[in-house]
N, C-alpha and C positions, 0 to 999 in steps of 0.2 A: 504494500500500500504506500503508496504517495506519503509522503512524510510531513507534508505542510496539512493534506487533510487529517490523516490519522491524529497530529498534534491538536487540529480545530473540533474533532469528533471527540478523542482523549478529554480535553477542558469542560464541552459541554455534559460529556460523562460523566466529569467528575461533580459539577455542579448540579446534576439532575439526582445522584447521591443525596447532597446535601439540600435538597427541595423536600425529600423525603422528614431529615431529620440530623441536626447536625451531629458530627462525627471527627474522627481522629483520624491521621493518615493509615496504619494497619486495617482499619477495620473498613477504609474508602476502598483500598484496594481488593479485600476480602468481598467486598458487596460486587466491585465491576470485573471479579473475576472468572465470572458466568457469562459475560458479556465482550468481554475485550481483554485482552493481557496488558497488564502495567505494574513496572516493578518502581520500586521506593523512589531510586534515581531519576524515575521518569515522574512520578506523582509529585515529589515536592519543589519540582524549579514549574510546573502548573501552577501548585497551591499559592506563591508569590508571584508570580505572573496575575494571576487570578486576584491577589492579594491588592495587590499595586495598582490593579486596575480598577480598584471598587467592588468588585463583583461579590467577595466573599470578606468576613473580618474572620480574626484570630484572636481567640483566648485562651489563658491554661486556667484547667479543674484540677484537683489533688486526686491522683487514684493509687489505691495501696502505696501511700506515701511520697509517692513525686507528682513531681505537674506532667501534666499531660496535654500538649496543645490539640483546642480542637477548633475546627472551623464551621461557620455558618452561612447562609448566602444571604445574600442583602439585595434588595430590590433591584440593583444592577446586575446585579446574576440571572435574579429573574428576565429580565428586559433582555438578557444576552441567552437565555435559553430563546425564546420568542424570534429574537434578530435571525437566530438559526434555524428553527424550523421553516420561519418564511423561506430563508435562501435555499432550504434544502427542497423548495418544492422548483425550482427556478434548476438546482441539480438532476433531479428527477424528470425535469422537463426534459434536459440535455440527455439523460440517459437511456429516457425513450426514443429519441431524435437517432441516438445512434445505432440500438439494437433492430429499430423500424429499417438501418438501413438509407434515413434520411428522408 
């Protein structure tokens, strides 16, 4: 897979997680990995991409005695799930275009 899609699919992945309920980086990658593969190195230069762009914020909760950062989406997350399904029907279009043959 294309690398720029896979990283635009990857993000909105991760943030359709966190629509559910927010969450910790193990337990993000445990939920999408029924769905897509993605290891640590690839999930958390997302989570600060995603970070830096509004999309999601960052807090630590205490569990079994250390902090644990977890992440939540924030209305811009939401609005960036949205932005993508639109474009993805505009994808769809293209890829009926080409299986028809044109």
């Amino acid at each position: 897979m294309d690398p720029q899609l896979k990283r635009g699919l990857l993000e909105v992945c991760v943030l359709t997680v966190l629509r559910n309920e927010e969450s910790y980086g193990y337990k993000i990658i445990k939920d999408l990995s029924s769905v897509i593969e993605i290891s640590e190195s690839t999930l958390y230069p997302i989570l600060k991409r995603l970070e830096s762009g509004g999309c999601l914020i960052v807090f630590s909760k205490e569990h079994n005695g250390r902090l644990r950062k977890y992440y939540r989406i924030t209305k811009a997350g939401e609005e960036r799930i949205k932005a993508f399904l639109e474009e993805w029907k505009t994808v769809m279009d293209v890829y009926h275009y080409i299986i028809d043959g044109g």
